[in-house]
C-alpha positions as CSV (number, residue, x, y, z in Angstrom):
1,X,0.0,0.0,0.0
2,X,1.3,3.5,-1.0
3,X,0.3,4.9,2.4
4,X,-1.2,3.9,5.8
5,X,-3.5,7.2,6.3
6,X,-6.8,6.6,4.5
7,X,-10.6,8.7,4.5
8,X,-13.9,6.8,4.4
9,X,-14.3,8.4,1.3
10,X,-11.5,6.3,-0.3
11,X,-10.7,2.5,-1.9
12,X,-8.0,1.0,-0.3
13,X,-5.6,-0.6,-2.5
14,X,-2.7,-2.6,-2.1
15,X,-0.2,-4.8,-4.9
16,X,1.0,-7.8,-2.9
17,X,4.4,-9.2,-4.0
18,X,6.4,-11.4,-1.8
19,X,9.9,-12.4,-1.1
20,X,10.7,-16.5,-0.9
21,X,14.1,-17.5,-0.6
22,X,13.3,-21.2,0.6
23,X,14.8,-24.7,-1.1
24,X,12.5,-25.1,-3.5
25,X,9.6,-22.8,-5.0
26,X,6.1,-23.4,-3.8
27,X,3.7,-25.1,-5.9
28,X,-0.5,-24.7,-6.4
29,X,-0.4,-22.5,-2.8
30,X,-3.6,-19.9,-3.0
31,X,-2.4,-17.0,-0.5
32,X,-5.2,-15.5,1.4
33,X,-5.9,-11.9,2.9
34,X,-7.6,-10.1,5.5
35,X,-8.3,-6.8,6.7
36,X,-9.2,-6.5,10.5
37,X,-10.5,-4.6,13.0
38,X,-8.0,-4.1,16.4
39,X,-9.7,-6.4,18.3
40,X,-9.5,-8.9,15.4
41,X,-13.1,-8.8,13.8
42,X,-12.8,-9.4,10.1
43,X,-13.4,-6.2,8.2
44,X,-13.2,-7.8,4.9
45,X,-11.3,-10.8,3.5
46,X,-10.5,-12.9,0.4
47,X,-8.0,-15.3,-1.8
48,X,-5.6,-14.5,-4.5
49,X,-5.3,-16.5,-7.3
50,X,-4.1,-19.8,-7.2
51,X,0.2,-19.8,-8.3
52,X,3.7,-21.0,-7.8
53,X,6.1,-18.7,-6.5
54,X,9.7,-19.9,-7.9
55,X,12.7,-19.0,-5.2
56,X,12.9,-15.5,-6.4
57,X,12.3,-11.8,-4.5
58,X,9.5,-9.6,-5.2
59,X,7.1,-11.4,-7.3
60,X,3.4,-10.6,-7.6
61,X,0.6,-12.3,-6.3
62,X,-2.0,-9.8,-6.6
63,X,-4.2,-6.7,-6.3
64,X,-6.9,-5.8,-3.0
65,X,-9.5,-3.0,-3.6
66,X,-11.3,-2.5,-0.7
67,X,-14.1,0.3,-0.5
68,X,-13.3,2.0,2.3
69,X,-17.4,3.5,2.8
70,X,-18.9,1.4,5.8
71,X,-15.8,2.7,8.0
72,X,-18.1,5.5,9.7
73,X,-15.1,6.2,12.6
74,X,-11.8,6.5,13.3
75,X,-10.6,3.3,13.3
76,X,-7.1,1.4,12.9
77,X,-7.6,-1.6,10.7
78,X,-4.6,-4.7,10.0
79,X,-4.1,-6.4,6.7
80,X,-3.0,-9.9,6.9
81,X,-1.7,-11.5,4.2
82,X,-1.1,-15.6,4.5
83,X,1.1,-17.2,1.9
84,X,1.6,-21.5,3.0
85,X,0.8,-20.9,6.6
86,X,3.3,-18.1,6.8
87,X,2.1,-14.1,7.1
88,X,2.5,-11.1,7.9
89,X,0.7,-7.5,8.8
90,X,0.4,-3.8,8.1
91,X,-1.2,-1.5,10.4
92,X,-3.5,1.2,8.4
93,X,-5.9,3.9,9.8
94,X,-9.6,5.1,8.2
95,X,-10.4,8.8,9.2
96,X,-14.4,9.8,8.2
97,X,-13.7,12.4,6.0
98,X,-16.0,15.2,8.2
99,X,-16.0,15.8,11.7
100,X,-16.7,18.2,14.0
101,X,-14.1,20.7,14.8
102,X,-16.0,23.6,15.3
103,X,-16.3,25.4,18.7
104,X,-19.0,25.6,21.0
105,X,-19.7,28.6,22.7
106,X,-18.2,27.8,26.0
107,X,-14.9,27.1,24.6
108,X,-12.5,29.3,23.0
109,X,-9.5,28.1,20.5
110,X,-6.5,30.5,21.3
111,X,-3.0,31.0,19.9
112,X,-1.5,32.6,22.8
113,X,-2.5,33.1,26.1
114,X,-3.4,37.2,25.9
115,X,-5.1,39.1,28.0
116,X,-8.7,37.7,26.8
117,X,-7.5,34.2,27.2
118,X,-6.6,34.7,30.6
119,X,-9.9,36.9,31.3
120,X,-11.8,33.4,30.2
121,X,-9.9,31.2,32.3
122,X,-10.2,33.5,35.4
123,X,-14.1,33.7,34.4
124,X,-14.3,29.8,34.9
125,X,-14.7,29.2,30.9
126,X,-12.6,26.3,29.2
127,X,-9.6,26.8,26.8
128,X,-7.8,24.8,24.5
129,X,-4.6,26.8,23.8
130,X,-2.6,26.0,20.1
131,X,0.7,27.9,20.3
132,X,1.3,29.7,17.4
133,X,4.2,29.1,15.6
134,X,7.6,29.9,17.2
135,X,6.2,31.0,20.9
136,X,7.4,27.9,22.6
137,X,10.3,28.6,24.5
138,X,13.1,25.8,24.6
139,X,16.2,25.8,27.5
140,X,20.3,26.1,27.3
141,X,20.0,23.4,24.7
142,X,17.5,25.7,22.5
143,X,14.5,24.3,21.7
144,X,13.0,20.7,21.4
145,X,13.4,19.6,17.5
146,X,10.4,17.5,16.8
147,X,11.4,14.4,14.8
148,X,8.9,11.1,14.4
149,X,12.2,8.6,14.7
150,X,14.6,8.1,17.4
151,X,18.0,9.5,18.3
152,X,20.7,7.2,17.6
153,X,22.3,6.5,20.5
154,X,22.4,9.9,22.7
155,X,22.8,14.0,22.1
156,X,25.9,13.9,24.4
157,X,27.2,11.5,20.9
158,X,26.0,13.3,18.0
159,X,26.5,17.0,19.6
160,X,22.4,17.3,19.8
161,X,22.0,16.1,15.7
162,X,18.0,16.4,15.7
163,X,16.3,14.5,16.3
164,X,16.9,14.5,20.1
165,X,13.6,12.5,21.5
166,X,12.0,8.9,21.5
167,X,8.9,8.4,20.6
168,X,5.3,9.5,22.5
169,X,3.7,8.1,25.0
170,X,0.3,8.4,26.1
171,X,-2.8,6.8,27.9
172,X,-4.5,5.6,25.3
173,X,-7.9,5.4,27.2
174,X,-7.5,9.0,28.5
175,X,-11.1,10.7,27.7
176,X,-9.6,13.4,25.7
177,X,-7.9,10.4,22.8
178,X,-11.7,8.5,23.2
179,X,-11.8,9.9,19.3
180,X,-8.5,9.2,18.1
181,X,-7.1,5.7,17.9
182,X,-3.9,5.0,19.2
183,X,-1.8,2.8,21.3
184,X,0.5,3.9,24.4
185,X,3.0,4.4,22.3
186,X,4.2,5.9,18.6
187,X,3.0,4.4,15.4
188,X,2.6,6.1,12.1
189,X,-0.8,8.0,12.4
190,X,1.1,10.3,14.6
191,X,4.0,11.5,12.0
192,X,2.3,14.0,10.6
193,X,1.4,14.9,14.0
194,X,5.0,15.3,15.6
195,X,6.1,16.4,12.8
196,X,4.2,19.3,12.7
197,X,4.8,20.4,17.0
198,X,6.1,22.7,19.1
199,X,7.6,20.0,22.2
200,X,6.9,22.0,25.4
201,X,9.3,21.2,28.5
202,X,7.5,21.2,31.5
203,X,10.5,20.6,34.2
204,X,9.3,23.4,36.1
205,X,5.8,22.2,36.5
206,X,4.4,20.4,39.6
207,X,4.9,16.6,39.5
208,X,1.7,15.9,39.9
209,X,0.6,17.4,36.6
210,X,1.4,14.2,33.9
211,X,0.9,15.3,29.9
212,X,-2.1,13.4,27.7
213,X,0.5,13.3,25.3
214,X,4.0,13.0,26.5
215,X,7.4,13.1,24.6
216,X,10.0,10.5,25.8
217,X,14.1,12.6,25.7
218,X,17.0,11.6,25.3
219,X,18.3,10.3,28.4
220,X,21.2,12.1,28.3
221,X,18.9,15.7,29.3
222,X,15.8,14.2,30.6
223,X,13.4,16.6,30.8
224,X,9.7,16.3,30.6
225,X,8.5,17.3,27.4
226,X,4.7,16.9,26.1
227,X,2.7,17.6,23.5
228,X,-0.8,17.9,25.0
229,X,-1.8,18.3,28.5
230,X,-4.5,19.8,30.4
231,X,-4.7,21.5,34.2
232,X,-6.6,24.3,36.1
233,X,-6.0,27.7,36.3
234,X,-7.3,30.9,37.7
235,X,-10.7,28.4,38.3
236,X,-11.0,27.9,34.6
237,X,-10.0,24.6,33.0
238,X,-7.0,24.7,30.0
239,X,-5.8,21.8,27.3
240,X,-2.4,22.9,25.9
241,X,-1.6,21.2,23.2
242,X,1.8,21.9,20.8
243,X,0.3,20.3,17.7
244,X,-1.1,22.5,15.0
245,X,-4.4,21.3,14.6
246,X,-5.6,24.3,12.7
247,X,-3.7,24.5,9.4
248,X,-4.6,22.3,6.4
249,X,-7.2,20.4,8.1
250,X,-9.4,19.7,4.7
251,X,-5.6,17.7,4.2
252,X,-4.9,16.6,7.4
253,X,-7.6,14.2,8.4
254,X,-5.4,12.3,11.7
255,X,-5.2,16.1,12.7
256,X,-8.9,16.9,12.0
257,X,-9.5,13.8,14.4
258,X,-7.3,14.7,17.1
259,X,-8.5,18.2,17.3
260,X,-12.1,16.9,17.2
261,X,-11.4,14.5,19.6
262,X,-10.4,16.9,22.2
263,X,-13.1,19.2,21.7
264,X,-15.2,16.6,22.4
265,X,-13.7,15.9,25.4
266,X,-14.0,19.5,26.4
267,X,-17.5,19.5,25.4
268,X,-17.9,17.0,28.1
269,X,-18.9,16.1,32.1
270,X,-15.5,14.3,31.6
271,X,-13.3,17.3,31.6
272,X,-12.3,18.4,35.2
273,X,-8.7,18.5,34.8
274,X,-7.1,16.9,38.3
275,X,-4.6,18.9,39.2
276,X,-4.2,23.3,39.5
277,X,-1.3,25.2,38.4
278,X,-0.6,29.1,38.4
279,X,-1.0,30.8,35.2
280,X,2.5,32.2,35.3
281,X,3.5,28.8,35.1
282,X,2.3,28.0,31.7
283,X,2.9,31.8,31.1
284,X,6.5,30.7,31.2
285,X,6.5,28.4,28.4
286,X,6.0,31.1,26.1
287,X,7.5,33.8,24.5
């Protein structure tokens, strides 16, 4: 497949070839495929064409066009293919191609936290604060280079060659992802994601205060960096999150979830962030 981020609008399509380097080639086999949900309910499913693969590397086995139509949420889906009882997987993600990212009237989307972002807060109202480009401050090491793979071995070895950091981790059952599929960890429907973020370092912040999203460092500086994370202040409840989740969205659909998602979380009973902070706090992160 020529990507792994599809819209309901779309046919998923795959060539399958395959690689055999065995003793002998392997006569009359019929490979099979699926398509799964992540709990492991079929999707769809379906044989190939009956054929003998010689000992030889990428030869063809077939074509799967799947409409991609009935898919009516984000969802993460795994094709299967089985070639003599042997297979392998590819994760892929369906997006519906419109949700809501709109703003209710209770909530206000802001760029930086100005004097009638703080007023809101301190007038109990909710937030969801997108840095604009630039304003987040870094440290003596400058600021966090986002970067979807890891740094080889450590910035102390590669005098701090980006990227510096190791992957996300998150809670994937956290309220505020309930719209956005993911695992603890980083796979690829976040790229475009981190690749398009501000990392803010929260070392000063209280330790009680633990990010949706969090960015694993380099061990060598160790800081806690994030990407989204949510607290109270001034008596008025506040999601910061260093993704842009406002340019391109008609492009971006794994941002036009994520940003949905969280609004719906904010739209919620469900959002009472835990723990308080001062304002100057997350003042500081800016610029």
């Amino acid at each position: 497949m020529k990507k792994r981020i599809w819209t309901a609008n779309e046919t998923f399509a795959a060539e399958i070839d395959i690689a055999h380097f065995g003793p002998k080639p392997l006569k009359n086999v019929k490979p099979a495929w699926s398509i799964t949900y992540e709990n492991g309910r079929t999707f769809a499913s379906g044989r190939l064409s009956t054929v003998t693969i010689p000992v030889d590397n990428a030869v063809t086995l077939g074509r799967i066009e799947v409409p991609l139509t009935k898919v009516k949420s984000a969802r993460k889906f795994v094709l299967t293919i089985t070639v003599d009882g042997f297979s392998n997987d590819w994760d892929f993600w369906v997006y519906p191609v419109e949700v809501q990212t709109d703003v209710r009237s209770d909530i206000i989307v802001a760029n930086r936290l100005d004097d009638k972002t703080v007023k809101v807060l301190n007038n109990g109202g909710k937030v969801l604060l997108l840095p604009a480009a630039g304003t987040v401050r870094g440290d003596r090491y400058g600021k966090v280079p986002p970067g979807f793979s890891s740094i080889f071995w450590n910035t102390a070895w590669t005098k701090r060659q980006a990227p510096h950091t190791l992957g996300i981790l998150c809670n994937p059952v956290h309220r505020a992802l309930a719209g956005f599929p993911t695992e603890y960890h980083s796979n690829w429907q976040w790229w475009d994601l981190v690749t398009k973020s501000q990392i803010m370092i929260l070392n000063n912040f209280p330790a009680e205060v633990r990010p949706i999203v969090q960015v694993i460092d380099d061990w060598f500086t160790n800081r806690r960096l994030a990407l989204v994370f949510e607290a109270k202040v001034n008596g008025g409840r506040l999601i910061v999150c260093g993704i842009d989740l406002h340019s391109n969205l008609e492009k971006r659909p794994v941002a036009r979830q994520l940003r949905h998602s969280l609004l719906s979380y904010m739209n919620s009973s469900a959002f009472n962030p835990a723990r308080s902070i001062n304002l100057n706090v997350v003042q500081n992160l800016l610029k």
